[in-house]
C-alpha positions as CSV (number, residue, x, y, z in Angstrom):
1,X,0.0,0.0,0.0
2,X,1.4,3.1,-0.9
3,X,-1.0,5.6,1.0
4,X,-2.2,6.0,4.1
5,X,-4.9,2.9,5.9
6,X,-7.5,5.8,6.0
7,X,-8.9,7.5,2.8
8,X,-12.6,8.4,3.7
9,X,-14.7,8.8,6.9
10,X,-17.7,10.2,7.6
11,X,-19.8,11.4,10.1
12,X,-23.1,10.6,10.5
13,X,-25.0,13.5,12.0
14,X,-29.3,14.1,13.1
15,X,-29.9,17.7,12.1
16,X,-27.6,18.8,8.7
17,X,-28.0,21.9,9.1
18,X,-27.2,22.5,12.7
19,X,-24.0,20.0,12.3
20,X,-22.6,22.3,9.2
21,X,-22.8,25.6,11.0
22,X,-21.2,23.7,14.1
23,X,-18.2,22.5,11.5
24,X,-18.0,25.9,9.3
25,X,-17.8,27.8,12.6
26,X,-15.1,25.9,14.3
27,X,-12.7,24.6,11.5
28,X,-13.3,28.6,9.9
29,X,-13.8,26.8,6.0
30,X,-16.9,26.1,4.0
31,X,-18.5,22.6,3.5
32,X,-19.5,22.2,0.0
33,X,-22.6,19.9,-1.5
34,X,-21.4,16.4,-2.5
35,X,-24.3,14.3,-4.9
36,X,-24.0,11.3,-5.9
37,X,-23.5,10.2,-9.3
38,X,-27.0,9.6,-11.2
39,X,-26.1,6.1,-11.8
40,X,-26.2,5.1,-8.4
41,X,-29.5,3.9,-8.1
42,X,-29.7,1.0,-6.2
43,X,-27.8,2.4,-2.7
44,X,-29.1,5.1,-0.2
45,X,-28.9,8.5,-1.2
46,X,-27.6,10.3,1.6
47,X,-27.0,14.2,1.9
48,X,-24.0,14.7,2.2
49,X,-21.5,17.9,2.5
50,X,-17.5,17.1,2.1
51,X,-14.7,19.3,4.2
52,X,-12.2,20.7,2.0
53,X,-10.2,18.2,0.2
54,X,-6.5,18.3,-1.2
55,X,-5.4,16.2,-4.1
56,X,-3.4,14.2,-1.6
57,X,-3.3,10.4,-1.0
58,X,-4.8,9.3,2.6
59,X,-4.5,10.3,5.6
60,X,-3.3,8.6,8.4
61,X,-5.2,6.9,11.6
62,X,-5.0,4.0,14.6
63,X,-7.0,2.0,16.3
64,X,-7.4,3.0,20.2
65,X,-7.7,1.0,23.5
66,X,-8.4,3.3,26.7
67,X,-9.7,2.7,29.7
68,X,-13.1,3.8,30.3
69,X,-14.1,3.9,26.2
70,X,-16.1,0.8,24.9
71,X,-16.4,0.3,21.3
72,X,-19.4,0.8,19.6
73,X,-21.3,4.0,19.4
74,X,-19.3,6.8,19.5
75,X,-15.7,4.4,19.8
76,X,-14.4,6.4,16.4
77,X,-12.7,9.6,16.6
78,X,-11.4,11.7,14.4
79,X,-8.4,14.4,14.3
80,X,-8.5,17.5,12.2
81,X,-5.8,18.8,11.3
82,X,-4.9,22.5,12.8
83,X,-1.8,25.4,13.1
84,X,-2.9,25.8,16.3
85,X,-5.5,23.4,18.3
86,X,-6.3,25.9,20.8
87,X,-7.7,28.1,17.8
88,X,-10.3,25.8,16.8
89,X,-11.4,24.6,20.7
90,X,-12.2,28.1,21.2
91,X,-15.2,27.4,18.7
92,X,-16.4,25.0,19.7
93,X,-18.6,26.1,22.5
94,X,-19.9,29.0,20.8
95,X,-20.7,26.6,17.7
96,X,-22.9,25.2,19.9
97,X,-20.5,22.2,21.1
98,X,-18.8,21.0,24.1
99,X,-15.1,20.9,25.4
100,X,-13.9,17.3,26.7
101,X,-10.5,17.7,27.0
102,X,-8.8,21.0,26.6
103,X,-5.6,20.7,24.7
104,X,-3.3,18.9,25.7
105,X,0.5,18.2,24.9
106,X,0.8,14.7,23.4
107,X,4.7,15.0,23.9
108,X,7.4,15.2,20.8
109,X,3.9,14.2,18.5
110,X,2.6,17.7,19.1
111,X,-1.0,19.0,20.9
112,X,-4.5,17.5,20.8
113,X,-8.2,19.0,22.3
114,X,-11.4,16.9,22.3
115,X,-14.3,18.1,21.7
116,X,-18.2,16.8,21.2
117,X,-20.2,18.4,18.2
118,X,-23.8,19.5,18.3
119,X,-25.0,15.7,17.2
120,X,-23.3,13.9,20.0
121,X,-20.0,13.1,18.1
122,X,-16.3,13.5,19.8
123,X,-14.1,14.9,17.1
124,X,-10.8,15.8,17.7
125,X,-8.2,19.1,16.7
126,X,-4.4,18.0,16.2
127,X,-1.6,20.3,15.7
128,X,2.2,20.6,16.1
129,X,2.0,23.9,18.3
């Protein structure tokens, strides 16, 4: 494999339009409209609004074992990438969200804050400073 183990993910959500003012505010870009093609017929039809994208292979990921999170649910989390954590946890509760863990230094690997969107998800902001 010459790319990353993750290419895709998405995040399922109750109330579109509440969860893409919650995303627009706090990452500061613009979601745009993704349809399907017409000739997808036979599979749900979901609606569906993409972050910005880069023509760039991937991106990275792991899978997680900590005590006091059970799998299932809510077990995946995922890490957008940031300058400056810090910039995009102050967003998040004015966007509506909720803080869970305030950035944090992971070490030589850089800084990470955990935060729950309007729709229940945890999401997370990485960044090297």
């Amino acid at each position: 494999m010459n790319t990353n183990a993750v290419c895709w993910f998405e995040i399922y959500v109750n109330d579109m339009e509440r969860a893409k003012a919650f995303y627009e505010a706090v990452l500061g870009q613009e979601l745009t409209r993704l349809d399907n093609p017409a000739e997808v017929k036979d599979f749900p039809q979901p609606e569906m609004w993409a972050f910005p994208m880069k023509e760039e292979p991937g991106a990275s990921g792991a899978i997680c074992k900590m005590d006091g999170v059970e799998s299932g649910g809510n077990s995946t989390l995922v890490y957008f990438d940031c300058e400056d954590c810090s910039v995009e946890q102050a967003r998040v509760e004015p966007a509506g969200g909720k803080l869970v863990v305030p950035k944090m230094s992971i070490g030589e690997h850089g800084f990470i804050a955990i935060a729950q969107d309007t729709e229940g998800n945890n999401i997370g902001f990485y960044s090297m400073k």
